[in-house]
N, C-alpha and C positions, 0 to 999 in steps of 0.2 A: 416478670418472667425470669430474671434472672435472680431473685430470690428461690425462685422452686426450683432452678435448678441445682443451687449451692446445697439448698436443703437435703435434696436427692442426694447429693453427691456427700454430702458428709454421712447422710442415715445410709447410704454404701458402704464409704469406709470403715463407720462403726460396727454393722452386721458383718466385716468381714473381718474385723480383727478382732471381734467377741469369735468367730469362728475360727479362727487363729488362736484365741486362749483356750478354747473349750480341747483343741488339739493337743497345745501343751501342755496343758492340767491334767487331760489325759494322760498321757504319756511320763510324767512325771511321776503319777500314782501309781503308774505297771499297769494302767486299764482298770483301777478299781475306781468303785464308787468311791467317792467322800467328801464332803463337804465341801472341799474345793472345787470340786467337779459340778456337784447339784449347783453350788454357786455359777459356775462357769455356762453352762447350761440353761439357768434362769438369766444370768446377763445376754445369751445369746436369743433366747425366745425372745425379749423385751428389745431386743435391737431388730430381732427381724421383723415384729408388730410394725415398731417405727419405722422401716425401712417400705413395707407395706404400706402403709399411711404417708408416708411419701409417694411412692408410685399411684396410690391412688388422686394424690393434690395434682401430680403433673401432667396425670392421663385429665386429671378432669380440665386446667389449662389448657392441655392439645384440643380437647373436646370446643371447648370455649372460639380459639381460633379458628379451627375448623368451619363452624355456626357461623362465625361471622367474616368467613372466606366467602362461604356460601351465602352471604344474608346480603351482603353488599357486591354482588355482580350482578353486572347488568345483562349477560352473556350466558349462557348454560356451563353448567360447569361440570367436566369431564368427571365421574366419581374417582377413577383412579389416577387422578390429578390430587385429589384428597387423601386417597388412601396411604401415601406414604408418612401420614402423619398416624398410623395404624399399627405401622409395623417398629416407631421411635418407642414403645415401651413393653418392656419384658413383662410378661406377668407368669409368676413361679405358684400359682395356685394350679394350675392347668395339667 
């Protein structure tokens, strides 16, 4: 667990300071295109994929704990006793 969450956390920090460069490249160009920029731009696509595939590895962990909150009670189990493990991951497709 706490691999996925280190993983998450660094594919964060990277998609936010590839969003941090893509600002200052802008900016440094006057707002043009060029090269540095399209550079800047493709490093930031390629952080947010990873970053996505991160979120995706850690919703699928919650998912996992979840299943087996529920697989191993001998008790009924309130759903929104679950559900706060529903609301731990952001997802920016939506």
């Amino acid at each position: 667990m706490e691999k996925v969450v280190d993983c998450l956390e660094n594919a964060y920090q990277e998609f936010v300071d590839a969003a941090a460069a893509v600002l200052e490249t802008k900016a440094s160009s006057d707002c043009e295109r060029t090269a540095a920029t399209d550079a800047a731009l493709e490093s930031f696509k390629k952080k947010w994929e990873t970053f996505k595939a991160a979120c995706d590895q850690a919703q699928e962990l919650v998912d996992s704990v979840k299943q087996r909150i529920t697989a191993n009670t001998t008790f009924p189990v309130n759903e929104d006793m679950i559900d706060i493990f529903d609301h731990s991951i952001v997802d920016f497709d939506d």
